[in-house]
PDB file of N, CA, C and O in Angstrom, chain B, residues numbered from 101:
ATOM      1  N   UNK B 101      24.857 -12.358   8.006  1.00  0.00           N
ATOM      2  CA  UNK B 101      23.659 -12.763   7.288  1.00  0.00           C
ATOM      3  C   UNK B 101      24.058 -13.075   5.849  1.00  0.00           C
ATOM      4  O   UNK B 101      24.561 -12.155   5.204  1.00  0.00           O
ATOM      5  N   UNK B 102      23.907 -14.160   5.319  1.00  0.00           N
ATOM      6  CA  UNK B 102      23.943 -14.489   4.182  1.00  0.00           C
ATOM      7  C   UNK B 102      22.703 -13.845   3.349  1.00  0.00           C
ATOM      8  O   UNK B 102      21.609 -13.430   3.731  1.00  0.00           O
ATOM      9  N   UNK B 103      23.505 -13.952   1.620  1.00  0.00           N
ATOM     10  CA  UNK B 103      22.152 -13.377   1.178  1.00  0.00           C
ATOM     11  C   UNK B 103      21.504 -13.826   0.510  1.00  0.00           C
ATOM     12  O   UNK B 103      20.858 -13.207  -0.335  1.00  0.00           O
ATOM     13  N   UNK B 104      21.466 -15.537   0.757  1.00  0.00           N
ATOM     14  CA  UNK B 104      19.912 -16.023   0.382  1.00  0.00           C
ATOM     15  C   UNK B 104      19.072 -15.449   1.495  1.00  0.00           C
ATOM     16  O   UNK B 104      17.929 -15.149   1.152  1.00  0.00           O
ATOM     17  N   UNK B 105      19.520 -15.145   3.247  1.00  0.00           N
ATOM     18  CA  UNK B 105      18.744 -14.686   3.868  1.00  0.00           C
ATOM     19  C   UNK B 105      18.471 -13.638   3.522  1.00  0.00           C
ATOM     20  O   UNK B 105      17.265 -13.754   3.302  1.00  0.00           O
ATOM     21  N   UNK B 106      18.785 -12.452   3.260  1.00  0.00           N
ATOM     22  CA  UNK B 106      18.160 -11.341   2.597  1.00  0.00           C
ATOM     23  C   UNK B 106      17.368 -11.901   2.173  1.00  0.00           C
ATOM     24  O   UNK B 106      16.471 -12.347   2.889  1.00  0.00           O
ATOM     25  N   UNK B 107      17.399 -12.106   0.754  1.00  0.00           N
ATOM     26  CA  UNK B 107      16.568 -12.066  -0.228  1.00  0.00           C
ATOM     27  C   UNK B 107      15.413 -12.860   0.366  1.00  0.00           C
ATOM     28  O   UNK B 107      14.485 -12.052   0.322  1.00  0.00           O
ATOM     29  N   UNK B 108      14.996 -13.868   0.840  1.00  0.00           N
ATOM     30  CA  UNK B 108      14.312 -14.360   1.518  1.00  0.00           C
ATOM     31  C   UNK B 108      13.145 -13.179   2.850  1.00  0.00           C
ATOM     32  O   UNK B 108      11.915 -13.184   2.895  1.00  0.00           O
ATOM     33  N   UNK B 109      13.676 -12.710   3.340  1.00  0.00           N
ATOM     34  CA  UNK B 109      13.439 -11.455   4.275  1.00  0.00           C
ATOM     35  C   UNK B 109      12.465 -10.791   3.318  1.00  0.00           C
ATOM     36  O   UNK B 109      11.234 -10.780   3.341  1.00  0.00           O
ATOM     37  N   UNK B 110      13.631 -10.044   2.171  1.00  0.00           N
ATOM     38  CA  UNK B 110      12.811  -8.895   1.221  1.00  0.00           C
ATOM     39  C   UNK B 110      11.599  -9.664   0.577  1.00  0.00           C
ATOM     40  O   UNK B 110      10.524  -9.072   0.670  1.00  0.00           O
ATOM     41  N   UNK B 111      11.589 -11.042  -0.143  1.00  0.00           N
ATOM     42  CA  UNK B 111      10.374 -11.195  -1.151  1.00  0.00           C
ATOM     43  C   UNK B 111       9.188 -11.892   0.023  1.00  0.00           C
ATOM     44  O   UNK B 111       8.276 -12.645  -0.321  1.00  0.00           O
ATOM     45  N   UNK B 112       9.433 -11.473   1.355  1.00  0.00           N
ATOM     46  CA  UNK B 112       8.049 -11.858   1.942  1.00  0.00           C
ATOM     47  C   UNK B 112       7.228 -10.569   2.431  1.00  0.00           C
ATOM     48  O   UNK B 112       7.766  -9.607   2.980  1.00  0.00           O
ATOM     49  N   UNK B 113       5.797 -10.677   2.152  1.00  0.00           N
ATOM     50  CA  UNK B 113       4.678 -10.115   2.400  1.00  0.00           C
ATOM     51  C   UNK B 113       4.712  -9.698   3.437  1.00  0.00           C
ATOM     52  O   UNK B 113       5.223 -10.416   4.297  1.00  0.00           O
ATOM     53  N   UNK B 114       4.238  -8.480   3.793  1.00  0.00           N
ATOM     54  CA  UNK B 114       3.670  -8.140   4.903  1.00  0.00           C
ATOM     55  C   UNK B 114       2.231  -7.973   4.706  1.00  0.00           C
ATOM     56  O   UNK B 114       1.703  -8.102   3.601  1.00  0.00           O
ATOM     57  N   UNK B 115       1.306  -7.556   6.269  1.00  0.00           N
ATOM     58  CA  UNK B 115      -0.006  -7.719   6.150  1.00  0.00           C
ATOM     59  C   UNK B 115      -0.882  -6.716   5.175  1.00  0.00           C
ATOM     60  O   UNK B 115      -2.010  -6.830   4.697  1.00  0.00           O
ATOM     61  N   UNK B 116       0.284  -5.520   5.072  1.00  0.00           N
ATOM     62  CA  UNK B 116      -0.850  -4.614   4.167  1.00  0.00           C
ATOM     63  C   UNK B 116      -0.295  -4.930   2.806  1.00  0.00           C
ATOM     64  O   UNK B 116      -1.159  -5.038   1.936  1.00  0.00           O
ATOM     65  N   UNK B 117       0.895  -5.095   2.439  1.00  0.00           N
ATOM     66  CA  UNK B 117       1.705  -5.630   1.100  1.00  0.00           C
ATOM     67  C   UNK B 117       0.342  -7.024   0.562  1.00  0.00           C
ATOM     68  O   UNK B 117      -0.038  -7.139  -0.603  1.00  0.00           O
ATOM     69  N   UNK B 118      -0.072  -7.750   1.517  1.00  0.00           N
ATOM     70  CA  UNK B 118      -1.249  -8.790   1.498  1.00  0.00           C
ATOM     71  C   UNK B 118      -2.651  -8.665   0.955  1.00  0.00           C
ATOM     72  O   UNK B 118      -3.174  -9.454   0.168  1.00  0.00           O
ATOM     73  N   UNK B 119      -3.346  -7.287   1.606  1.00  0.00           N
ATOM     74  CA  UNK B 119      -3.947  -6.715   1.126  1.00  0.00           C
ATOM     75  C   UNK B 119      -4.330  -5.636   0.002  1.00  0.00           C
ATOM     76  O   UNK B 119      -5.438  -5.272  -0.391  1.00  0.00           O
ATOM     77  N   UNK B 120      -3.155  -5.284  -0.347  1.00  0.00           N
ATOM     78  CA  UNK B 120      -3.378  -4.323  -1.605  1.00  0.00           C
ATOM     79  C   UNK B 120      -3.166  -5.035  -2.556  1.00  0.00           C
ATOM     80  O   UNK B 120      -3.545  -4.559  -3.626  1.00  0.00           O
ATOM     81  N   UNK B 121      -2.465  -6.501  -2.613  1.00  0.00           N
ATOM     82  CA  UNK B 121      -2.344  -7.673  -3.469  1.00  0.00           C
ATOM     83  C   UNK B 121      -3.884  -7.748  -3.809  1.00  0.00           C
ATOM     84  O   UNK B 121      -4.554  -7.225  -4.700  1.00  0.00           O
ATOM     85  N   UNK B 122      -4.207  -8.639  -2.711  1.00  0.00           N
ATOM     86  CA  UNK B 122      -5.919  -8.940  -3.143  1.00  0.00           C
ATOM     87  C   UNK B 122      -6.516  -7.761  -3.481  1.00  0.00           C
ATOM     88  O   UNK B 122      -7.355  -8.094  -4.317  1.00  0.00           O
ATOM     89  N   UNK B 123      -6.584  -6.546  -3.324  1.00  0.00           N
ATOM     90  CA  UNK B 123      -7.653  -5.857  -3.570  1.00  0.00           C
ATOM     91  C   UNK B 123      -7.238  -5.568  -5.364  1.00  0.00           C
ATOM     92  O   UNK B 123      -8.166  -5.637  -6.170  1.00  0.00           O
ATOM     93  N   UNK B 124      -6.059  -5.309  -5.779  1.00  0.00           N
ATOM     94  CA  UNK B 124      -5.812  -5.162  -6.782  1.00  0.00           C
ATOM     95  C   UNK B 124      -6.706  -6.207  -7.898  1.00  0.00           C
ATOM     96  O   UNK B 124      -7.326  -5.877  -8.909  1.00  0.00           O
ATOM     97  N   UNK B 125      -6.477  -7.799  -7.195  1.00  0.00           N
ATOM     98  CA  UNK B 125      -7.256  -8.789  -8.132  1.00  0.00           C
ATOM     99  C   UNK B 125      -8.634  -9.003  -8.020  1.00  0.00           C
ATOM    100  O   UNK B 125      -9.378  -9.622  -8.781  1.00  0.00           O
ATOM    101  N   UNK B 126      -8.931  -8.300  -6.774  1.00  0.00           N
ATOM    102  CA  UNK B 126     -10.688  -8.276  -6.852  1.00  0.00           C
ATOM    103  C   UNK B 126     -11.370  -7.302  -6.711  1.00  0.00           C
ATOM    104  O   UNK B 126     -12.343  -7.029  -6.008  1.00  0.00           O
ATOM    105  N   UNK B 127     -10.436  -6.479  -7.871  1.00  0.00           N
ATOM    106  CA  UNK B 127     -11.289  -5.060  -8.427  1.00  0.00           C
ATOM    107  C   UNK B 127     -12.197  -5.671 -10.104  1.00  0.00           C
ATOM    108  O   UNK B 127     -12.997  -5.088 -10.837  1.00  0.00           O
ATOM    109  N   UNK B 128     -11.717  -6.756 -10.152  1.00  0.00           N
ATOM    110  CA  UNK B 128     -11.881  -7.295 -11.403  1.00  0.00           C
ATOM    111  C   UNK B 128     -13.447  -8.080 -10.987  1.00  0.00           C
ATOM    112  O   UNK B 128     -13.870  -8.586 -12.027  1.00  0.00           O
ATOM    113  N   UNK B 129     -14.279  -8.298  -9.991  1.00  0.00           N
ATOM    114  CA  UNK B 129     -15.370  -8.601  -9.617  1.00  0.00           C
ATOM    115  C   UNK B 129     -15.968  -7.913  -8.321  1.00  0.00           C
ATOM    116  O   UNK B 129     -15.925  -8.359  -7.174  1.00  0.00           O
ATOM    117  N   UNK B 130     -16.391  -7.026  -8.648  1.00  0.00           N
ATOM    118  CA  UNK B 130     -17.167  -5.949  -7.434  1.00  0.00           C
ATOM    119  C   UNK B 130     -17.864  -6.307  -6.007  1.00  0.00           C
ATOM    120  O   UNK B 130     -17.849  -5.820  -4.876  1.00  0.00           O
ATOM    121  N   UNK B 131     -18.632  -7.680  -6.809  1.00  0.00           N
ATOM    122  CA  UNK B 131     -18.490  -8.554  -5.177  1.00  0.00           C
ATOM    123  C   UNK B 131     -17.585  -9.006  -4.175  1.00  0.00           C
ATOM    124  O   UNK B 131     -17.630  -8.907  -2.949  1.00  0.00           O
ATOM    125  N   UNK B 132     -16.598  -9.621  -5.090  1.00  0.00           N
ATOM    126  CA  UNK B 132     -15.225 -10.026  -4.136  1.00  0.00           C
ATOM    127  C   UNK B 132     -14.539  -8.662  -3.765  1.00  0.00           C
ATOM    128  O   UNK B 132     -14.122  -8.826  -2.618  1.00  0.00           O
ATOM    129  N   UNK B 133     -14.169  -7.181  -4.259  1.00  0.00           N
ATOM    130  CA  UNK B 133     -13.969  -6.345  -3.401  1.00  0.00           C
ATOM    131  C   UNK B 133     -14.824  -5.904  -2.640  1.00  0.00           C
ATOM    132  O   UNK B 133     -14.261  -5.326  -1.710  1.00  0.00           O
ATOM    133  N   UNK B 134     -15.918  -5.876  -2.550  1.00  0.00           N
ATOM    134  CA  UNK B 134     -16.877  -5.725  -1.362  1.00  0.00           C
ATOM    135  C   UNK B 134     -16.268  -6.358  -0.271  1.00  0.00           C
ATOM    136  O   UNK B 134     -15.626  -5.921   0.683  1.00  0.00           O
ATOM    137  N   UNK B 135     -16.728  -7.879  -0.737  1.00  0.00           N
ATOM    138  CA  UNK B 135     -16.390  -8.461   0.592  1.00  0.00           C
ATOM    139  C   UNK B 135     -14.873  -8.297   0.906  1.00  0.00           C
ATOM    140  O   UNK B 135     -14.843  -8.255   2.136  1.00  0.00           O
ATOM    141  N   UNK B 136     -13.844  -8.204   0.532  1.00  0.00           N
ATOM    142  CA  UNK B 136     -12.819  -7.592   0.587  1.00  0.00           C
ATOM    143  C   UNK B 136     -12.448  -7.057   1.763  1.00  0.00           C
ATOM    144  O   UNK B 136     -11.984  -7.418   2.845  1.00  0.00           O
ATOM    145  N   UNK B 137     -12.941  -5.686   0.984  1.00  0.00           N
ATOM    146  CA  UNK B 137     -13.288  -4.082   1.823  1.00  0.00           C
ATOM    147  C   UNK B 137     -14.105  -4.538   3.253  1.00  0.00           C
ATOM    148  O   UNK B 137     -13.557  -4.179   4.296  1.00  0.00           O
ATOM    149  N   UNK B 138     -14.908  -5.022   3.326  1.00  0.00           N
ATOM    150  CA  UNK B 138     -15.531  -5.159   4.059  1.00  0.00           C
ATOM    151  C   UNK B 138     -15.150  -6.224   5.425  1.00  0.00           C
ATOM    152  O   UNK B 138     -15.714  -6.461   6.493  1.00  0.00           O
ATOM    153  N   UNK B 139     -14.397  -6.514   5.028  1.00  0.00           N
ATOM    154  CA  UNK B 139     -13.268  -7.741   5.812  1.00  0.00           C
ATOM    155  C   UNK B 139     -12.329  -6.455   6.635  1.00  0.00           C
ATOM    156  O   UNK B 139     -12.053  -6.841   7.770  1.00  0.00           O
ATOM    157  N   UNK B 140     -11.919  -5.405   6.421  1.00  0.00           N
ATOM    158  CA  UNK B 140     -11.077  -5.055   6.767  1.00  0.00           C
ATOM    159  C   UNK B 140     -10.718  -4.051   7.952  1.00  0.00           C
ATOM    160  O   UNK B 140     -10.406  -2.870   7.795  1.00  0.00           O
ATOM    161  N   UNK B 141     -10.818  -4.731   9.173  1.00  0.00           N
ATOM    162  CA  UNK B 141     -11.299  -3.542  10.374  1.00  0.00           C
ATOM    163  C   UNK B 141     -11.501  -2.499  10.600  1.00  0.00           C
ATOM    164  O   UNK B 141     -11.184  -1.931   9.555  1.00  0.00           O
ATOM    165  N   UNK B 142     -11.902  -1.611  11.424  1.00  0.00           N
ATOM    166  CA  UNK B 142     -11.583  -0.308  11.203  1.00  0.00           C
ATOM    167  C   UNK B 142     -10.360  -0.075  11.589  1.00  0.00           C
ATOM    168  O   UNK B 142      -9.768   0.488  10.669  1.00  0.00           O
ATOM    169  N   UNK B 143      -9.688  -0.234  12.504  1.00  0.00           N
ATOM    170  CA  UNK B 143      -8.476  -0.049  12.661  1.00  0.00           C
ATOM    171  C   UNK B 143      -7.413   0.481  11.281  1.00  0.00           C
ATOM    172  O   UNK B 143      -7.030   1.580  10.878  1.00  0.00           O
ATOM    173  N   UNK B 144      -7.191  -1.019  10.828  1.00  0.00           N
ATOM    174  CA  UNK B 144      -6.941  -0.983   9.350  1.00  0.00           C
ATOM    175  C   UNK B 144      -7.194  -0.082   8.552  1.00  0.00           C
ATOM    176  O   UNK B 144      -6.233   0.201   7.836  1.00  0.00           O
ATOM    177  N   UNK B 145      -8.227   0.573   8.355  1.00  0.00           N
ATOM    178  CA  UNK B 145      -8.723   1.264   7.460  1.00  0.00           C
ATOM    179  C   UNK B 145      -8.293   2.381   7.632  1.00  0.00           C
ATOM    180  O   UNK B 145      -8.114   2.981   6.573  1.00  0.00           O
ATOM    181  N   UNK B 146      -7.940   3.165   8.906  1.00  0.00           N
ATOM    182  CA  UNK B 146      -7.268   3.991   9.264  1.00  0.00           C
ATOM    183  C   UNK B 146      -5.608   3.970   9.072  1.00  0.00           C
ATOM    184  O   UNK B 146      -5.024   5.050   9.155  1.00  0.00           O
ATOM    185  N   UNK B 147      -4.998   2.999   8.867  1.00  0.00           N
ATOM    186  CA  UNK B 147      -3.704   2.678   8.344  1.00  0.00           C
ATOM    187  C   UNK B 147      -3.447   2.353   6.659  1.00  0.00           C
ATOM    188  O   UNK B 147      -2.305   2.405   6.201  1.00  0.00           O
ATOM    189  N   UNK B 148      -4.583   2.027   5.835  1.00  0.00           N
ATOM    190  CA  UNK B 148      -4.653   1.457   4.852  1.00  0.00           C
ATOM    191  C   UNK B 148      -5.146   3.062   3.975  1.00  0.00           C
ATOM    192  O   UNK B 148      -5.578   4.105   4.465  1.00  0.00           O
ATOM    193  N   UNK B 149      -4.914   2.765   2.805  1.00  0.00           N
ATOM    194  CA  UNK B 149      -5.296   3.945   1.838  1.00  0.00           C
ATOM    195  C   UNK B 149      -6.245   2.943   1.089  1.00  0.00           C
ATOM    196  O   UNK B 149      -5.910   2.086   0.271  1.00  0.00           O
ATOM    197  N   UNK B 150      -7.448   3.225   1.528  1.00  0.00           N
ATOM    198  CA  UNK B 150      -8.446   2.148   0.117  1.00  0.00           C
ATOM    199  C   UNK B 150      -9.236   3.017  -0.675  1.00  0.00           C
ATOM    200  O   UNK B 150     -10.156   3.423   0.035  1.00  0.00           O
ATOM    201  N   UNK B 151      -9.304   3.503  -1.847  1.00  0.00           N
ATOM    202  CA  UNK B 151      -9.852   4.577  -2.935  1.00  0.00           C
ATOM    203  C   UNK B 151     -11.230   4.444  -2.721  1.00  0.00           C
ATOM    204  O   UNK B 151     -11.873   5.451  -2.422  1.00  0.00           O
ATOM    205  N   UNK B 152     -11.947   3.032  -2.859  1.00  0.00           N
ATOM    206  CA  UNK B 152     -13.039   2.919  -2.577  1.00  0.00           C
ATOM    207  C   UNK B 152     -13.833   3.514  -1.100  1.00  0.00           C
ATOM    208  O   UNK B 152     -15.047   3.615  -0.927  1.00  0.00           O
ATOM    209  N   UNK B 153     -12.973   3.784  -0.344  1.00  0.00           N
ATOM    210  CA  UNK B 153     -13.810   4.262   0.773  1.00  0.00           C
ATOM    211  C   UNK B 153     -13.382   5.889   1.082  1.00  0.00           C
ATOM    212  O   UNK B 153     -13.658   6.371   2.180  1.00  0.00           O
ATOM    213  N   UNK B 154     -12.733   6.649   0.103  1.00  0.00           N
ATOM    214  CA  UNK B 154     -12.140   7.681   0.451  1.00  0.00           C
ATOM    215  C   UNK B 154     -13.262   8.372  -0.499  1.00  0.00           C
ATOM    216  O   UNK B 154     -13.765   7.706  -1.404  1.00  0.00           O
ATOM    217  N   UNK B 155     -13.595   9.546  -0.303  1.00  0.00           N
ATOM    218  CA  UNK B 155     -14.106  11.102  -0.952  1.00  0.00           C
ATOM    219  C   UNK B 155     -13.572  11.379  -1.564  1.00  0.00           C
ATOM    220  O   UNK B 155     -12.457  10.886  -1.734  1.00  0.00           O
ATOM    221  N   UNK B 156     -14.020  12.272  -2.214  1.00  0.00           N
ATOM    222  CA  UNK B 156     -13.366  13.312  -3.490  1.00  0.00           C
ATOM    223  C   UNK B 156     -12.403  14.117  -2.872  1.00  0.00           C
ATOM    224  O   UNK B 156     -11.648  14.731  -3.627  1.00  0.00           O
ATOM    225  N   UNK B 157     -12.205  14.304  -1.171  1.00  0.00           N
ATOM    226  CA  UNK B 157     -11.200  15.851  -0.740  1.00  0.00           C
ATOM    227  C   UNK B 157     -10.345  15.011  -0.161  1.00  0.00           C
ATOM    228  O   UNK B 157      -9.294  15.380   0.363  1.00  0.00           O
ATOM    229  N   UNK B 158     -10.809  13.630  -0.231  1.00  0.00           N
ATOM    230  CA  UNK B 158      -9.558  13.164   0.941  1.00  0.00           C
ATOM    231  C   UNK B 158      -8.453  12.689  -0.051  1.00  0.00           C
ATOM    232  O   UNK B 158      -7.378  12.293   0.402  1.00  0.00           O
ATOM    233  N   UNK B 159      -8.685  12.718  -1.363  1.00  0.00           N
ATOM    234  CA  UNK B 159      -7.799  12.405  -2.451  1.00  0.00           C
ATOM    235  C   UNK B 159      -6.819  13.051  -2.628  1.00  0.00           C
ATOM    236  O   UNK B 159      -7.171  13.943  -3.399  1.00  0.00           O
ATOM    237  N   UNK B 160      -5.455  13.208  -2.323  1.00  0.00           N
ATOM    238  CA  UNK B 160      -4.662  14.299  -3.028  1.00  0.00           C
ATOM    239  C   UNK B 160      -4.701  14.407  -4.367  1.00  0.00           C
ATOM    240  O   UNK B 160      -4.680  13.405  -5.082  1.00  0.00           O
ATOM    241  N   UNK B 161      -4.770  15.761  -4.895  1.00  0.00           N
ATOM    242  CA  UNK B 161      -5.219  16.324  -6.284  1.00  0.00           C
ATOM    243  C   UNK B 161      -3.747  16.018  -7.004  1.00  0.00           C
ATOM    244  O   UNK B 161      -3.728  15.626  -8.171  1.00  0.00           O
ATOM    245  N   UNK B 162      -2.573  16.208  -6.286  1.00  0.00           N
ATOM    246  CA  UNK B 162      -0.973  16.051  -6.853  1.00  0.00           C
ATOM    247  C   UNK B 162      -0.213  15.784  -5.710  1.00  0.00           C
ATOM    248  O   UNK B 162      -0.692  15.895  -4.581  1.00  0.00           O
ATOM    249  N   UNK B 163       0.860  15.464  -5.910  1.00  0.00           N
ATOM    250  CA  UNK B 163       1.653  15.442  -4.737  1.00  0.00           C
ATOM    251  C   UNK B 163       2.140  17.229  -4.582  1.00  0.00           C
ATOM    252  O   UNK B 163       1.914  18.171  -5.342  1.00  0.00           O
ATOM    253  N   UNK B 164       2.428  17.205  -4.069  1.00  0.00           N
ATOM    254  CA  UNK B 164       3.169  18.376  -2.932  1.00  0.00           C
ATOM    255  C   UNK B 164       5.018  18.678  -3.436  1.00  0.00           C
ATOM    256  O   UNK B 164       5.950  17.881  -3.542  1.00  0.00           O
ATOM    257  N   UNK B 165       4.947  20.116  -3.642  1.00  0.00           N
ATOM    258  CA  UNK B 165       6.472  19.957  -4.259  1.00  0.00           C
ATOM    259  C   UNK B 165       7.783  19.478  -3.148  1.00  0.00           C
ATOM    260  O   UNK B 165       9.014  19.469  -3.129  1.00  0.00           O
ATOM    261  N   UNK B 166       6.785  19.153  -2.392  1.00  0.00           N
ATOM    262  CA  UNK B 166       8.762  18.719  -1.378  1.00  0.00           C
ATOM    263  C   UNK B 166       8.535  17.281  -1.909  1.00  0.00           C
ATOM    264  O   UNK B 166       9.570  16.618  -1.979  1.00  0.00           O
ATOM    265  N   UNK B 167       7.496  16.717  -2.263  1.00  0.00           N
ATOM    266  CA  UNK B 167       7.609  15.493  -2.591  1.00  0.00           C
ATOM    267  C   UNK B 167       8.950  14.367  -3.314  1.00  0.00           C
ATOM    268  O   UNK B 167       9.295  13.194  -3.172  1.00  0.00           O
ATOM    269  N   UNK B 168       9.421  15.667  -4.200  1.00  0.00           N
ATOM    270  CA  UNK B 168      10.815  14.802  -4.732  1.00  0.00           C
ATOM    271  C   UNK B 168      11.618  16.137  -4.828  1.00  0.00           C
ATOM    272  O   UNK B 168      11.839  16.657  -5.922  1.00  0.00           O
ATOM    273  N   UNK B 169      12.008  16.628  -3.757  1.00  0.00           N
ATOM    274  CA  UNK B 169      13.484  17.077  -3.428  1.00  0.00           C
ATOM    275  C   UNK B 169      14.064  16.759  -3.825  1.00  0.00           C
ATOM    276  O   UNK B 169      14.527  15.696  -3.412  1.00  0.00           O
ATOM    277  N   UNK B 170      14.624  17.402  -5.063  1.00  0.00           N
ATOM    278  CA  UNK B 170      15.846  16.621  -5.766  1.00  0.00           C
ATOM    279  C   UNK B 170      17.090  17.389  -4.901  1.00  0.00           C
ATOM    280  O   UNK B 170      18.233  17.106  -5.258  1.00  0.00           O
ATOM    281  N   UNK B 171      16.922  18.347  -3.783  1.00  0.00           N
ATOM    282  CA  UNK B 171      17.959  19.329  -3.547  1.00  0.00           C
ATOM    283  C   UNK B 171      18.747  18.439  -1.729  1.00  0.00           C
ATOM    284  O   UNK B 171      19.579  18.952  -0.981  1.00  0.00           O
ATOM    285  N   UNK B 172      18.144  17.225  -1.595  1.00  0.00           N
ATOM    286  CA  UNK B 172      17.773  16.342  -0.812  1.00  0.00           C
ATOM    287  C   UNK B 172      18.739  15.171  -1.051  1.00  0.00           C
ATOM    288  O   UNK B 172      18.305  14.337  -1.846  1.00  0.00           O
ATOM    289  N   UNK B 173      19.872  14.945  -0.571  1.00  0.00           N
ATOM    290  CA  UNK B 173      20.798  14.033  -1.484  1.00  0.00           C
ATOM    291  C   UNK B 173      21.076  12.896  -0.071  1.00  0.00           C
ATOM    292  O   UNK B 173      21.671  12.981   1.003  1.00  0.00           O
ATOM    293  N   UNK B 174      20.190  11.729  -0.863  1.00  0.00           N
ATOM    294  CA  UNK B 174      20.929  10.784   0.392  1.00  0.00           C
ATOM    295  C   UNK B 174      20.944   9.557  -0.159  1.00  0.00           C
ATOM    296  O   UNK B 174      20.316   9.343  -1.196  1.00  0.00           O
ATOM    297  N   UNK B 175      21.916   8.253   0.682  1.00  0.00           N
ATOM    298  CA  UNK B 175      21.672   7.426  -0.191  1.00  0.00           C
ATOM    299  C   UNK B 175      21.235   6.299   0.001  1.00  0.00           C
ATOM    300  O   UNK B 175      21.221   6.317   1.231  1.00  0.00           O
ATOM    301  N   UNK B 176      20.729   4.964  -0.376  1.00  0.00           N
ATOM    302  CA  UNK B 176      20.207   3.764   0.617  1.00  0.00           C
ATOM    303  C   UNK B 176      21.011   2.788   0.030  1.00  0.00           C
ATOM    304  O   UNK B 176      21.220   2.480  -1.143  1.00  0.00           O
ATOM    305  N   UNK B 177      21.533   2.246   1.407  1.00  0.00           N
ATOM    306  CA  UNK B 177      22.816   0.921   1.480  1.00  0.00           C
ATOM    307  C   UNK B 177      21.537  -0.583   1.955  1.00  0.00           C
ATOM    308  O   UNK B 177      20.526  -0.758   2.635  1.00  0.00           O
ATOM    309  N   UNK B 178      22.738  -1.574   0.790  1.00  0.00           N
ATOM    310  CA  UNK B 178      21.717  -2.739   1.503  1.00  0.00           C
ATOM    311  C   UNK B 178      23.299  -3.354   2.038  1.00  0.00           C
ATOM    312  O   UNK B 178      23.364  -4.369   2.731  1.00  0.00           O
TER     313      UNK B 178
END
């Protein structure tokens, strides 16, 4: 694999990478995240983290200390 193919691979979107795009730019007009949000199956919604449709408990308050194991040593090859 050459690595214009990489790079090509890495800077494309996936479907939820798609959606947290848009929702980011149409937090800036409350209608267009409506309809947004409202576009977005249930399915989805169950895979997706959207703030707007989550509660106050379903929020984590902090992350969790295993969160960054620094005692956890590994490494990522491209």
């Amino acid at each position: 694999m050459e690595s214009s193919d990489v790079y090509r691979l890495l800077s494309q979107y996936n479907e939820q990478e798609l959606f947290y795009r848009d929702l980011f730019f149409s937090r800036k007009n409350s209608e267009k995240c409506r309809k947004l949000i409202e576009s977005v199956s249930a399915f989805s919604r169950r895979q997706l983290i959207i703030p707007e449709l989550q509660t106050e408990s379903q929020r984590p308050s902090r992350f969790g200390d295993d969160f960054l194991d620094t005692k956890i040593h590994k490494n990522v090859y491209l």
